[in-house]
Residue frames as qw, qx, qy, qz and C-alpha x, y, z in Angstrom:
[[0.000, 0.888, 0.459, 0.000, 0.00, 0.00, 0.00],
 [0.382, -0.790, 0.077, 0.473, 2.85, 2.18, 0.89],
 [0.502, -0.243, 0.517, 0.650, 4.54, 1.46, -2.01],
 [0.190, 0.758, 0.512, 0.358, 1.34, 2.11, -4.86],
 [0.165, -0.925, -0.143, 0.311, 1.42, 5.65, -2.72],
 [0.603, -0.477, 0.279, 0.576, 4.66, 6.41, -3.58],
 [0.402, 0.185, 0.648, 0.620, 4.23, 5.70, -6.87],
 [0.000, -0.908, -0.411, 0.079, 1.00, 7.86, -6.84],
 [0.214, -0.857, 0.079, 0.463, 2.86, 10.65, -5.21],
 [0.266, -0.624, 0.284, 0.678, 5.41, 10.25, -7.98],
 [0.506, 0.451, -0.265, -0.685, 3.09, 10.45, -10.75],
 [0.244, 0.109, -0.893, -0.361, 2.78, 6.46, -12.04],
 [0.670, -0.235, -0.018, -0.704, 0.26, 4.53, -12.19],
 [0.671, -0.295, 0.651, -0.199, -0.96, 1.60, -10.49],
 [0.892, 0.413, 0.142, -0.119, -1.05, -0.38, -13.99],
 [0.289, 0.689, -0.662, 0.063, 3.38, 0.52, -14.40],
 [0.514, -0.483, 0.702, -0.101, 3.25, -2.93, -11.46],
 [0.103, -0.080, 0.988, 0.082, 3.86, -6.61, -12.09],
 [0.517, -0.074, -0.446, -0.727, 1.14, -8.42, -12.56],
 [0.558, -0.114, -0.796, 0.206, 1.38, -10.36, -9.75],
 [0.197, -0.237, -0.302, 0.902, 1.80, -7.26, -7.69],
 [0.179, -0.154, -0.052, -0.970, -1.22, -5.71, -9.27],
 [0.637, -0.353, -0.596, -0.338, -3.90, -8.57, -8.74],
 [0.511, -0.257, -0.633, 0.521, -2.35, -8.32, -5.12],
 [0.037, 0.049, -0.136, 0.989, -2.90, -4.30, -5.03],
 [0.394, -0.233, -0.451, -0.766, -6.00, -4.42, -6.77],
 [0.651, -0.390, -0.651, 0.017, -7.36, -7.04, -3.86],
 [0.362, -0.333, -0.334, 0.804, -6.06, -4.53, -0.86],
 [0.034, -0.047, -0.169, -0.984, -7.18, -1.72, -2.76],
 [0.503, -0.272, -0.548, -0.610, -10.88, -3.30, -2.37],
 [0.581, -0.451, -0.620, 0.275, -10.79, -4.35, 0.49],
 [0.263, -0.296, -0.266, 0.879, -9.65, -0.98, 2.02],
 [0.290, -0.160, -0.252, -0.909, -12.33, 0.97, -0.22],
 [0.651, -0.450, -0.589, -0.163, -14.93, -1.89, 1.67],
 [0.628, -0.134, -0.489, 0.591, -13.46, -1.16, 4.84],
 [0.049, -0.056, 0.203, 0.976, -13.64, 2.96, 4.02],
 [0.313, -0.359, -0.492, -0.729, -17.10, 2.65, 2.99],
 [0.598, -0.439, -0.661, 0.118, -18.27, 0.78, 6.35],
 [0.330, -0.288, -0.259, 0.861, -16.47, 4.24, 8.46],
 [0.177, 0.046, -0.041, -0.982, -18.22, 6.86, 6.53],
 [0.261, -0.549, -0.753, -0.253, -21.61, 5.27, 6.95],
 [0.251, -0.537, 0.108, -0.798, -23.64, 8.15, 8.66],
 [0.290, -0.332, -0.837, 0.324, -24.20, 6.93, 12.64],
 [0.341, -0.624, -0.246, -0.659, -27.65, 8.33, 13.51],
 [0.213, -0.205, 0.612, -0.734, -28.01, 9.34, 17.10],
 [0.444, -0.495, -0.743, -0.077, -30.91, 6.19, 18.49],
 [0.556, -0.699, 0.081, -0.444, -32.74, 7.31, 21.79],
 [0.031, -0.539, 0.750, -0.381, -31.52, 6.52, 24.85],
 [0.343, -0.197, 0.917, -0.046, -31.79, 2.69, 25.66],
 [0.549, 0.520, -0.377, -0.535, -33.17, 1.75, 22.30],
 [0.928, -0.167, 0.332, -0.017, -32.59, -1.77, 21.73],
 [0.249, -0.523, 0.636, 0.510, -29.33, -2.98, 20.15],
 [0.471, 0.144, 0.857, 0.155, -31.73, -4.84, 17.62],
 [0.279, 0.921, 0.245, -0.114, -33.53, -1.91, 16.52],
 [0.082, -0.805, 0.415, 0.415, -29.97, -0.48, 15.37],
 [0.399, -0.116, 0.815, 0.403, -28.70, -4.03, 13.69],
 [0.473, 0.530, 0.685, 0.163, -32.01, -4.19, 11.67],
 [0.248, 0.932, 0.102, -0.243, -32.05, -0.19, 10.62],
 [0.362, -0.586, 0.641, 0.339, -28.21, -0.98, 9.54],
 [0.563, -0.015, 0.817, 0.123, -29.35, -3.81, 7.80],
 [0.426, 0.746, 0.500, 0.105, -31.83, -2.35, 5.67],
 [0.075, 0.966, -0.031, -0.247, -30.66, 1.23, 5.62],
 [0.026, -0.792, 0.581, 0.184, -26.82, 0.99, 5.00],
 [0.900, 0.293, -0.323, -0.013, -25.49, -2.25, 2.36],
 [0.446, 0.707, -0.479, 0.269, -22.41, -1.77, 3.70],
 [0.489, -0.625, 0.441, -0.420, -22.52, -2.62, 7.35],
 [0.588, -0.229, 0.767, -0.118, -22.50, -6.09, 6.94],
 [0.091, 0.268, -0.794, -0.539, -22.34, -8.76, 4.31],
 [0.000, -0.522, -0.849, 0.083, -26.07, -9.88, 5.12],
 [0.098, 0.742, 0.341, -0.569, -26.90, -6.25, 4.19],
 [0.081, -0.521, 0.579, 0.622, -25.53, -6.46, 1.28],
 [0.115, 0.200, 0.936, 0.267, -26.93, -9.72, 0.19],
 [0.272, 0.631, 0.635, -0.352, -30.62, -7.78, 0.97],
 [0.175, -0.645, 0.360, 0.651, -29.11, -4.92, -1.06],
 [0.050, 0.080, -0.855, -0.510, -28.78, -6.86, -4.10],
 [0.159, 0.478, 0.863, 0.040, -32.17, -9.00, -3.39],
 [0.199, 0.662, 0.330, -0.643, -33.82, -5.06, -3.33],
 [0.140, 0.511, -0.399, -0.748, -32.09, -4.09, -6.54],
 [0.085, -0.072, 0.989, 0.099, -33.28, -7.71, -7.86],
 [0.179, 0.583, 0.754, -0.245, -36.28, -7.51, -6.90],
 [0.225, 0.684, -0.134, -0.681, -36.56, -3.66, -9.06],
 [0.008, 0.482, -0.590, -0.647, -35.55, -5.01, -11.65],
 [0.128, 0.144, 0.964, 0.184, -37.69, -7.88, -11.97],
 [0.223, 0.625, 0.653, -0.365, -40.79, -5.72, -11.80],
 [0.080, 0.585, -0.378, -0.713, -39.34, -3.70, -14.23],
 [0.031, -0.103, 0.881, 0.461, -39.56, -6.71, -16.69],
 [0.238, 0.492, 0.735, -0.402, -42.91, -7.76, -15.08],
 [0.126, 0.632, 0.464, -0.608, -44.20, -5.06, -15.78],
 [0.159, 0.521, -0.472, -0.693, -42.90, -4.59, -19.23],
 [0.161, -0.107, 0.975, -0.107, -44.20, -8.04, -20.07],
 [0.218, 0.542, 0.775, -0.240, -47.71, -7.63, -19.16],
 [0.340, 0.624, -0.024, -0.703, -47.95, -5.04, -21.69],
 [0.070, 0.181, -0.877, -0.439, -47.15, -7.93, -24.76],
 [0.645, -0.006, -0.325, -0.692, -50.48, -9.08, -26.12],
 [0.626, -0.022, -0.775, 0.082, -49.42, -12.78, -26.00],
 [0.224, -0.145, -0.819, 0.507, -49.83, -12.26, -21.91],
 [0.508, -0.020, 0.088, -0.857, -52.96, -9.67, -22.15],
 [0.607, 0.126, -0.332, -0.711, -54.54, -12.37, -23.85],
 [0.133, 0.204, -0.931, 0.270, -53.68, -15.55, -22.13],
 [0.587, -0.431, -0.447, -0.519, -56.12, -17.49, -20.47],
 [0.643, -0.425, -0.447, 0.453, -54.21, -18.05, -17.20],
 [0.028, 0.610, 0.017, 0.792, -55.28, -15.04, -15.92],
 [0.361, -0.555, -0.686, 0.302, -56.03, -13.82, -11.96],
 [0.112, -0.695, -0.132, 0.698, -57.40, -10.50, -11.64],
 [0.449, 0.879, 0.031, -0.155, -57.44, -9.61, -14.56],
 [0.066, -0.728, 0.656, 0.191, -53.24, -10.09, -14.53],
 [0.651, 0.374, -0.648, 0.126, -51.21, -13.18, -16.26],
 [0.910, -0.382, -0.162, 0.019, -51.31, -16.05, -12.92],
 [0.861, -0.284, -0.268, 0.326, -47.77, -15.64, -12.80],
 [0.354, 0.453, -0.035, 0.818, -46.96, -12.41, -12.67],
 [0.440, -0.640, -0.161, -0.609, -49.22, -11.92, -10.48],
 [0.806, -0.586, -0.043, 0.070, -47.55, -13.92, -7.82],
 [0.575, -0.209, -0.099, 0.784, -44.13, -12.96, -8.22],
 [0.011, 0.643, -0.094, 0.760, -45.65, -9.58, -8.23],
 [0.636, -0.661, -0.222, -0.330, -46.70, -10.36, -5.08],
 [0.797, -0.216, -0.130, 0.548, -43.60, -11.96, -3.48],
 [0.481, 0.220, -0.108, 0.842, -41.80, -8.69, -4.40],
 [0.231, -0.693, 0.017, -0.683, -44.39, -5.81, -3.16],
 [0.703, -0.670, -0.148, -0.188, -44.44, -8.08, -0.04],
 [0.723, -0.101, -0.280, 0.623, -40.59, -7.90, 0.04],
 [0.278, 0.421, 0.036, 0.862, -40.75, -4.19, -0.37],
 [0.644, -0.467, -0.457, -0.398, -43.47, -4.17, 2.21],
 [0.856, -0.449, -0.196, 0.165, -41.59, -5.49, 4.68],
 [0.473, 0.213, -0.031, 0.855, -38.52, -3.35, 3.94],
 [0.126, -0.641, -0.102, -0.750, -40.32, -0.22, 4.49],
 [0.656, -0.610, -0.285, -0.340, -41.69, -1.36, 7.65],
 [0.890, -0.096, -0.186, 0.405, -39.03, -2.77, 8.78],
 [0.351, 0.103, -0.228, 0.902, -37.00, 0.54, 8.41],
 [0.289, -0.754, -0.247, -0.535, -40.44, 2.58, 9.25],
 [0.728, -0.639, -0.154, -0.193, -39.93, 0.98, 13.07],
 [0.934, -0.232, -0.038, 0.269, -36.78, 1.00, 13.23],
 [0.356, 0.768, 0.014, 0.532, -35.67, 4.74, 12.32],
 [0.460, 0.063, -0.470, 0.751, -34.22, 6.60, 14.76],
 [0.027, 0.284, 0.077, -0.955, -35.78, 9.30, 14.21],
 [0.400, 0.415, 0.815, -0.057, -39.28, 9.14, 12.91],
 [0.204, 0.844, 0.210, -0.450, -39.61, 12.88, 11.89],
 [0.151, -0.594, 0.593, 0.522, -36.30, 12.39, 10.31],
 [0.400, 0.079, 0.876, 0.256, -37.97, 9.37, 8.35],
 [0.234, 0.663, 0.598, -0.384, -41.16, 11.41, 7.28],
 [0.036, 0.833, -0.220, -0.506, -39.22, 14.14, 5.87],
 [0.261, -0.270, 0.800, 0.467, -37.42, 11.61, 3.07],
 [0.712, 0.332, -0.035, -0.617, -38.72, 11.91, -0.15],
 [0.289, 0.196, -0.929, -0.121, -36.79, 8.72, -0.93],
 [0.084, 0.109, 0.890, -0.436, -38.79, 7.25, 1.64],
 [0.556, 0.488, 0.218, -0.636, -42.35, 8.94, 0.02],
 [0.255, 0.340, -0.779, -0.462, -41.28, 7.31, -3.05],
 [0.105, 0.036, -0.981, 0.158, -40.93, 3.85, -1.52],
 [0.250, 0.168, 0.517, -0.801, -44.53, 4.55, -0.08],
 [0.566, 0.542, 0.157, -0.601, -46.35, 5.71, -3.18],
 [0.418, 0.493, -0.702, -0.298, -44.72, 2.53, -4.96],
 [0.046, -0.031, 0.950, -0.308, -46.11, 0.39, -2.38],
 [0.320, 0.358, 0.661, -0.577, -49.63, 1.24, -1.32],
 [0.600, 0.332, -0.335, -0.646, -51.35, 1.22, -5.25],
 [0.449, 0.133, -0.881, -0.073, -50.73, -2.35, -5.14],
 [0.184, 0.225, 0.693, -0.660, -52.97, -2.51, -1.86],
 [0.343, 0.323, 0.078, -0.879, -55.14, -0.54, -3.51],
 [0.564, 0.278, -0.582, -0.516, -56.02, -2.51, -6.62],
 [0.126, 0.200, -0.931, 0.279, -56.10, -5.42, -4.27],
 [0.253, 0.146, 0.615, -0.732, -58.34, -3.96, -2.17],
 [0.532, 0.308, -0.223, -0.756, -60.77, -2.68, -5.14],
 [0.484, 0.245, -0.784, -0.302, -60.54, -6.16, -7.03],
 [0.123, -0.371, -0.902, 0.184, -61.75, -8.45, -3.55],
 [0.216, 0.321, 0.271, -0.881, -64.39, -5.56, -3.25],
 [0.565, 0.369, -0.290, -0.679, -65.90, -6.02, -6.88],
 [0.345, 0.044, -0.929, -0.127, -65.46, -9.72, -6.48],
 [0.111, 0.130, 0.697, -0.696, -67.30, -9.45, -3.33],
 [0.473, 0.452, 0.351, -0.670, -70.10, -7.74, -4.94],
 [0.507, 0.232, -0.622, -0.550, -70.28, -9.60, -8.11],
 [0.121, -0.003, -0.935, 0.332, -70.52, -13.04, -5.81],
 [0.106, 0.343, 0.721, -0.592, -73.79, -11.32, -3.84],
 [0.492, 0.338, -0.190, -0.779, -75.18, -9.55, -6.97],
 [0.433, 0.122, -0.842, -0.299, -75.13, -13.56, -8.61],
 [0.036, 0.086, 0.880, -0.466, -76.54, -14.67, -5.16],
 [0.403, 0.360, 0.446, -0.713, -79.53, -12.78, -5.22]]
């Protein structure tokens, strides 16, 4: 590490080493930028005797870095975007409008792995909702209004859809 400095300082680059020496640099050099990232996470002031579990889980969810099980969620979050991204492109293709394995009105299986994911995202929110430090501090994030008003349509339409099933069911009854 001392030595890459040097070189820094005297204008080469890290690509003038060995190649042995650089796959070694390059593996320090990541680690210390992991290492670096895990220090400048922002520590939020908790109340006073808070539980130590209410800190691990707001870590967990809030900051990737803290731990390598926050990471792994991290990924599953970005995962889990992306698949609805597709989802959602998908269900706009005729071939799945028109299907006959339909629920709701959606393609059967989109419709459960939409579900699996709004109920990961679901649980994420909540998870950091109860587990903020600061609650006013959470309120105020529009990142956090985002997350909200990307959740709670999917309720909705739920809601609407056993509602009109409800009353189609009691309208056939009578």
């Amino acid at each position: 590490i001392a030595f890459v400095s040097d070189l820094v300082y005297w204008g080469f680059q890290e690509t003038c080493l060995e190649p042995c020496c650089l796959k070694r640099w390059l593996e320090c050099k990541e680690q210390l930028e992991w290492e670096q990232a895990r220090e400048e996470v922002k520590v939020e002031e908790f109340p006073e005797g808070a539980p130590a579990i209410q800190r691990k889980l707001w870590d967990l969810f809030e900051h990737p870095h803290t731990s390598a099980l926050a990471r792994v969620l991290g990924v599953v979050s970005v995962a889990c975007i992306f698949i609805s991204t597709i989802i959602l492109t998908l269900d706009t293709m005729p071939y799945f409008q028109e299907h006959e394995n339909k629920t709701g009105g959606e393609f059967a299986r989109f419709a459960i792995v939409e579900g699996i994911y709004m109920a990961y995202f679901t649980i994420e929110f909540l998870v950091r909702l109860i587990t903020c430090p600061c609650k006013t501090n959470f309120l105020k994030s529009s990142m956090n209004w985002i997350d909200l008003l990307a959740i709670v349509p999917y309720f909705v339409t739920i809601a609407l859809n056993t509602i009109a099933n409800t009353n189609y069911k009691y309208d056939r009854a009578r």
